[in-house]
C-alpha positions as a Markdown table, in Angstrom:
| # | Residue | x | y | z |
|---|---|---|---|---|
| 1 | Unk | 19.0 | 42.2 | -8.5 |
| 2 | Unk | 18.7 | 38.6 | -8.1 |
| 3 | Unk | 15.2 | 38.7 | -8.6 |
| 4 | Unk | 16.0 | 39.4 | -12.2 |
| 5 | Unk | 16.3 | 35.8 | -14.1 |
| 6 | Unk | 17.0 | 35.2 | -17.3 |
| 7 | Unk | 14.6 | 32.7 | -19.7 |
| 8 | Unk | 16.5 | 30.0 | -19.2 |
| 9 | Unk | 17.3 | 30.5 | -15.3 |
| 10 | Unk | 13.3 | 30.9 | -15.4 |
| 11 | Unk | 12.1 | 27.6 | -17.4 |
| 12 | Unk | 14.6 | 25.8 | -14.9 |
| 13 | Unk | 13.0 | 27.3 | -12.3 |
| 14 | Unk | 9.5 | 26.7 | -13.3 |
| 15 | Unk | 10.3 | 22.5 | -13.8 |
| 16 | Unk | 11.9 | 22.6 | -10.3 |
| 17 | Unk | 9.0 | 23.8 | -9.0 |
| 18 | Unk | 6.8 | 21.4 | -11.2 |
| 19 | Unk | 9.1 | 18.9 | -10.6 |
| 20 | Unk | 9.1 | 19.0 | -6.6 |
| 21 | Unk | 5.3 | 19.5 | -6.4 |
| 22 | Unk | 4.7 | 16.2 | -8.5 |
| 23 | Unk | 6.8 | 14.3 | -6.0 |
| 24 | Unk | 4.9 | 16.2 | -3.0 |
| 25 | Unk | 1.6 | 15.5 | -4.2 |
| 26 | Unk | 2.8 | 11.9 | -5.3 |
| 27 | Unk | 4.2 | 11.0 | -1.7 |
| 28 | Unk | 0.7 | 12.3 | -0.9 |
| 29 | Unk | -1.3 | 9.8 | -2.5 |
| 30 | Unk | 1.0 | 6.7 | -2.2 |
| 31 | Unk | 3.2 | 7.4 | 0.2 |
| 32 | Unk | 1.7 | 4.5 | 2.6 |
| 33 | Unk | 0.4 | 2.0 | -0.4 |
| 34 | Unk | 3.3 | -0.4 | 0.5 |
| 35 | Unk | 3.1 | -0.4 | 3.8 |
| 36 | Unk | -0.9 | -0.7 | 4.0 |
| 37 | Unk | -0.5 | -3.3 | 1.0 |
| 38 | Unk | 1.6 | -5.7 | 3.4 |
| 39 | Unk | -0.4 | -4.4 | 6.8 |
| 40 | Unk | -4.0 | -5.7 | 4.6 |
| 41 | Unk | -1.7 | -8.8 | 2.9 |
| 42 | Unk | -0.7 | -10.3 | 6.6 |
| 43 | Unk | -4.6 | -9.4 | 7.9 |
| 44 | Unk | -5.9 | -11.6 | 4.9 |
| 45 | Unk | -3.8 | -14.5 | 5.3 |
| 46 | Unk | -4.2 | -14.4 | 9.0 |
| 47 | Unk | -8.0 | -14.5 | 8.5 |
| 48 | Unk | -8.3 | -17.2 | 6.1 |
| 49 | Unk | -5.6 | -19.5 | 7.7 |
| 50 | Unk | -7.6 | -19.0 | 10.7 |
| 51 | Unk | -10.9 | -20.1 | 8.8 |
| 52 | Unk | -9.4 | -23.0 | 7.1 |
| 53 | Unk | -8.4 | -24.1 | 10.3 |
| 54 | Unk | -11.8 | -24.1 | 12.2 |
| 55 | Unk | -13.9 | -25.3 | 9.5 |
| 56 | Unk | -11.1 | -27.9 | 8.7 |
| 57 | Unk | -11.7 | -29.0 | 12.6 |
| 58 | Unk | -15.3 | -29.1 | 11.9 |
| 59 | Unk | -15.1 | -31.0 | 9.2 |
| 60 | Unk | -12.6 | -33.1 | 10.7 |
| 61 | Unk | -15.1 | -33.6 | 14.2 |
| 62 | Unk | -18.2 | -34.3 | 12.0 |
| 63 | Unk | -16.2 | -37.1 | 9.7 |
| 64 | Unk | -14.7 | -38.6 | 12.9 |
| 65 | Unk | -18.1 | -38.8 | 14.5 |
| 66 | Unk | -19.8 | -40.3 | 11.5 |
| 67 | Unk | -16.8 | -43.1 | 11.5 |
| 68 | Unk | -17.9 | -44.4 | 15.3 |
């Protein structure tokens, strides 16, 4: 007997179901954008501070020798 649902008791029970698969398969897809976003984010900055630093030495090393 409580198989039997009405229309409505149906429709609601269809979005539910719509509703909570959306947010499944959304969590899915971007669950870990933020958190890859900021591990990528700190990666690039790490990398190009480090670059600017060496070639800044380099550069740096090459005007001071040119000076003597």
């Amino acid at each position: 007997m409580a198989d039997k649902y009405t229309t409505t008791q149906r429709a609601i029970d269809n979005v539910l179901f719509d509703l909570v698969d959306a947010q499944r398969t959304f969590s899915s897809n971007y669950g870990e954008a933020i958190p890859s976003l900021r591990r990528s984010l700190i990666q690039q900055v790490t990398l190009t501070t480090a670059a600017g630093l060496v070639l800044g030495g380099l550069i740096g090393t090459i005007a001071g020798l040119r000076r003597r």
